[in-house]
N, C-alpha and C positions, 0 to 999 in steps of 0.2 A: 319723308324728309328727315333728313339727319343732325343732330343737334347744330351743329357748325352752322347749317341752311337756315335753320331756327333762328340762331344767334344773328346773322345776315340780315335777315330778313324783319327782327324785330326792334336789332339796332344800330341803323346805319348809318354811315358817317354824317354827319354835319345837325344828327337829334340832339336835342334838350333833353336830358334826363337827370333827376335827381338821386343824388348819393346821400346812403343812410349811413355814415361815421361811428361807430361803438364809444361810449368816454367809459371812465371806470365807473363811473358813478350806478351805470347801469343803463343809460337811456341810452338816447340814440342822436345825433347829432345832423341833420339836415343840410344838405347843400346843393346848387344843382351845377351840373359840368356839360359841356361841350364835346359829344365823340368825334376826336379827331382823324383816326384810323380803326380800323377792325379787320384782321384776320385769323379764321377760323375762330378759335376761341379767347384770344389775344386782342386786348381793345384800347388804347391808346384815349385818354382824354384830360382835359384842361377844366380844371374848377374854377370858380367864378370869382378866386378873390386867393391873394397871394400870400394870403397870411392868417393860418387857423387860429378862432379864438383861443382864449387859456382853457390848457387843459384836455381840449382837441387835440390828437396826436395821429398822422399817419405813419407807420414802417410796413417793410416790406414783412410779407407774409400776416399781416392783417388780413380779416374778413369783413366786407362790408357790402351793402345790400344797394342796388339800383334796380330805379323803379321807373317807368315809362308812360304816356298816355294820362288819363283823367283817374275823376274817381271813379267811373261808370267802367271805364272798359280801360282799365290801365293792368299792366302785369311787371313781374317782376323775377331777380334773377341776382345770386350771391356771387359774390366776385375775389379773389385772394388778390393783393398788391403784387407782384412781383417787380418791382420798379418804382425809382422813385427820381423823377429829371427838375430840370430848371425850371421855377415860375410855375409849381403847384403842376408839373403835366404828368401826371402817373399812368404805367402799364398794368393792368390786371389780365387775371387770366377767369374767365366764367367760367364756375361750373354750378354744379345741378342742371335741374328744369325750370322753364323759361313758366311760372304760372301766376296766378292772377289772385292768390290765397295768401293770408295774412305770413307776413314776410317769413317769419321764425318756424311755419310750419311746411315750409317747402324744403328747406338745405337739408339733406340727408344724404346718408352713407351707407351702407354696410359694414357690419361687425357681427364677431361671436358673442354676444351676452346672456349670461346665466338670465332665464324670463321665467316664471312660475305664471300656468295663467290656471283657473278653476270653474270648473263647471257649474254654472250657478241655474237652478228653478226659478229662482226668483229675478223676476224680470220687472220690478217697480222701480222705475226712476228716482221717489224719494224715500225709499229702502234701502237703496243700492249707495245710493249718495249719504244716508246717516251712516249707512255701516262702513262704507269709505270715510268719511270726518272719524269715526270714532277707532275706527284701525290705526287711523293717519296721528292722532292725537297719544294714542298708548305707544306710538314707534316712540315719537317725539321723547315724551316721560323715560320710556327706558335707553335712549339714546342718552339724556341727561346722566341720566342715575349710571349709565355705565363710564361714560365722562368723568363723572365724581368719584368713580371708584376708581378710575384709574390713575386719576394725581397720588401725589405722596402723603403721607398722613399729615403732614404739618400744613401744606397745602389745603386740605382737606379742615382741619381744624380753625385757619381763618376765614373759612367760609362757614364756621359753623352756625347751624341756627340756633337761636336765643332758649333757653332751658323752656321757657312755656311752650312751644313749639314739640317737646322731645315728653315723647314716653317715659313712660319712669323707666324702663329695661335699658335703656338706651343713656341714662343718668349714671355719672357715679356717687359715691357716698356722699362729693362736696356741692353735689348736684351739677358739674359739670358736663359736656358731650363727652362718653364713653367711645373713645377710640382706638380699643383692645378687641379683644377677642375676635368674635365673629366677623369683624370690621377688616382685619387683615386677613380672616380666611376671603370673604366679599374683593378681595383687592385680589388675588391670586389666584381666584378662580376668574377673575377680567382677561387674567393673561392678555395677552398681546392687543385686545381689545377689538380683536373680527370676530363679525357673527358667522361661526363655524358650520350653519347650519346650509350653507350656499355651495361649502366643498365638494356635497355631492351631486350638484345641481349639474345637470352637462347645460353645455353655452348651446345658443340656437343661433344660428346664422340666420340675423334680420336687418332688412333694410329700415334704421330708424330716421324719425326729424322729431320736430317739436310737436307735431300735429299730430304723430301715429307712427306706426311699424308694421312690416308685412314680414311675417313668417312663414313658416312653413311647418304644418299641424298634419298628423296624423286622424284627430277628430276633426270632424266636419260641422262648422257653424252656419246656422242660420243666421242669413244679412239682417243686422238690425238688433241682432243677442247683444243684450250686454255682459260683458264678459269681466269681471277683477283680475287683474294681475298685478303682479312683483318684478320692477324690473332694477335688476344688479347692477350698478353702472361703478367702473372701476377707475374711480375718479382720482386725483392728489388734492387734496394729502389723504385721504383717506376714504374707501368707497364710500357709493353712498344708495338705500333703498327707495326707491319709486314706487310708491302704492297710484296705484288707479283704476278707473274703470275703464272700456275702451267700447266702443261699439263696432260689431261686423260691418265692414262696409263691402266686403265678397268672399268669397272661398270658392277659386276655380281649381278644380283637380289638374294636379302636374302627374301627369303622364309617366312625363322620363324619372322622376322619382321614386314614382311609382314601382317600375319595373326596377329601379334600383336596391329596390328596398323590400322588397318583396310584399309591400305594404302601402291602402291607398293612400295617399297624400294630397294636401292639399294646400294651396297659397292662400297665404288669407290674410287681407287687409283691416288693420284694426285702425281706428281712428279715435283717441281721448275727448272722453265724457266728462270725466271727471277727474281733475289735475290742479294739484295747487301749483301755480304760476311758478314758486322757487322749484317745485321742480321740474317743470317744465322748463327754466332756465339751465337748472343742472344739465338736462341731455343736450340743450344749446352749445353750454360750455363745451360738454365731452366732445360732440361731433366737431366741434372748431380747434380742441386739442390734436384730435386725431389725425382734423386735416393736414392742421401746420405740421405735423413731423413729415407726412408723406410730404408735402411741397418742399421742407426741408430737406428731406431725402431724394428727392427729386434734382434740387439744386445743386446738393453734394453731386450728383452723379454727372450731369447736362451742365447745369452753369459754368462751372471751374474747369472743366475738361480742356478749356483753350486757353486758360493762363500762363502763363511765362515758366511755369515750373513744369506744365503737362509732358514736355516731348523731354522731359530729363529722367535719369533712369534713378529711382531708389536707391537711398543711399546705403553701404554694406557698411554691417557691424564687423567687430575688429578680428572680430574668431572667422570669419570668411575671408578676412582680407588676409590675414595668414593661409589659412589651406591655400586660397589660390595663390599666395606666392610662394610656397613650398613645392607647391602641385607644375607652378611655372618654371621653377628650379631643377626639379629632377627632369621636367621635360629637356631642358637645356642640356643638363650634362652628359642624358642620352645620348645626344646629339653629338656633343663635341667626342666624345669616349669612341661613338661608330666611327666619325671623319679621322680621328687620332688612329683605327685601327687600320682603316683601309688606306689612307700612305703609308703607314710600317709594310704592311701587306704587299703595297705593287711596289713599293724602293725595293722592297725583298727579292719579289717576282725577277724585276727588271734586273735586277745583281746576279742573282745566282738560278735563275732558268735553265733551264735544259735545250741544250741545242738540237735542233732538227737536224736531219739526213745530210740536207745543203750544206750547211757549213761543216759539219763534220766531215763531207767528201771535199770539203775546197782548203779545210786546216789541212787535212794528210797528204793532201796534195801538194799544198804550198812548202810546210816543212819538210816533204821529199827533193822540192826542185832546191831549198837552199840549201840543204845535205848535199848536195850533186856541187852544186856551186862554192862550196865550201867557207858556208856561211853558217852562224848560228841560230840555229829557230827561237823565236820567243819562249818565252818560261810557257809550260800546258802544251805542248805540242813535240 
């Protein structure tokens, strides 16, 4: 069955289903609607009330989540606005999979992301999870500390902490924060303030969500390892790192990879053990960034194609609108300079031709008989 049939078959016209809303705040706003049409993956529906609270905001190219059924056997399925009509009736377009797991972990995509994952012996649940808190806590610390290093020194100076606070090394004579020396080498070696240590990282093509990612590994994991990894997400304004654990949920050998690579391969489904919820939000964001340009790039190319400007041709800069009228000019004069030669040509012809055989035996003829008749022949004869 194919997703469209899915889509059909799960939500059809005239269901009650409820829409999850996004507000900035973070949470998720509640509503339920009415599907009025559905084709293939295009779904036409009416919400329950013609005026979102404050702060509620739908626009087009939004993502928001509809969910179907109970709590027992209900599924669900993320959906982009493309459309927004009279009396709250919006068009969206589904996509992902149609599944029945906590909303945030189903919407996924594909992308290249630099992933660090490591081979770990150690397979203890609350091993694995101190050494993730305490990973996750020193990112933190030196995230700060490189933040601080990167303002201006005056910047810097009214955030200073109180002299009891400070080392003596770090004091000056008046017992002030010491914000010399070392302090501007610390700022200059921030430079630009990326961790430079991911340059060399190559990207892996993974399908991620909020829930997990399937890659594609060259080493072979037992289902149920738990596995650390490092995932690079190239967020705005500024990247950002994802520490986790993940658990194997499969690793089936790809074949065609395989022989591509001349190396065994393997797909392997990883699913998050252990994830602080911001960032698990983080990859949320990123996949919902990613999507809006494609849908915008998508509309750029499909939506505008039939507007009133489409069947008109580009307009010419003023260096082309000269060549071609220079270019149309000598074609002209060509033209006229040939016509101007060829009636010189045949007026000429027809003037002063050469007479044939015929008239030359009917002039000598004729100025014979007026010679007899004692008449004057024309002038040439």
């Amino acid at each position: 069955m194919s997703d469209f049939d899915q889509y059909l078959d799960h939500f059809p016209v005239g269901l009650k289903i409820t829409i999850g809303i996004p507000v900035p705040s973070g949470d998720t706003f509640q509503d339920w609607a009415i599907i009025h049409t559905i084709d293939e993956d295009l779904l036409s529906l009416q919400l329950s009330r013609d005026t979102l609270p404050d702060g509620v905001k739908i626009h087009v190219g939004s993502i928001v989540d509809i969910r179907a059924g109970n709590e027992e056997s209900g599924y669900a399925c993320r959906a982009i606005i493309v459309s927004e009509g009279y009396r709250r009736e919006i068009l969206l377009r589904l996509i992902g999979e149609i599944v029945t797991s906590e909303l945030r972990e189903f919407y996924r995509i594909d992308a290249f992301l630099p992933i660090k994952y490591f081979i770990s012996t150690e397979q203890s649940e609350v091993k694995l999870k101190a050494a993730w808190k305490e990973k996750r806590e020193v990112r933190i610390a030196a995230e700060k500390e490189r933040k601080q290093l990167a303002k201006k020194p005056w910047e810097r100076q009214q955030e200073a902490p109180s002299t009891e606070e400070l080392p003596a090394e770090e004091q000056r004579d008046d017992g002030q924060w010491d914000d010399s020396g070392e302090g501007g080498d610390q700022e200059q070696s921030a430079d630009d303030g990326r961790d430079h240590s991911w340059d060399d990282v190559i990207p892996l093509a993974a399908n991620i969500s909020g829930g997990g990612l399937r890659i594609l590994l060259h080493h072979k994991f037992e289902e149920n390892t738990l596995v650390p990894v490092e995932i690079y997400l190239p967020i705005e304004p500024e990247p950002q790192i994802v520490d986790a654990v993940v658990m194997v949920a499969f690793a089936n050998e790809n074949y065609a990879a395989s022989k591509q690579f001349n190396r065994t391969s393997y797909n392997t489904g990883l699913k998050f053990k252990f994830i602080d919820e911001r960032d698990r939000d983080a990859i949320v964001s990123y996949i919902s960034n990613v999507q809006l340009k494609r849908i915008r790039q998508l509309r750029e190319q499909y939506l505008f194609r039939g507007g009133a400007d489409a069947d008109q041709p580009p307009p010419i800069n003023p260096a082309d609108r000269m060549k071609m009228a220079l270019k149309s000019a000598l074609i002209l004069s060509f033209v006229i300079i040939s016509l101007l030669i060829m009636v010189f040509y045949f007026k000429n012809y027809t003037e002063n031709r050469p007479k044939n055989e015929i008239e030359l035996i009917f002039e000598k003829g004729f100025g014979e008989y007026l010679k007899k008749s004692g008449r004057t022949p024309p002038p040439g004869q």
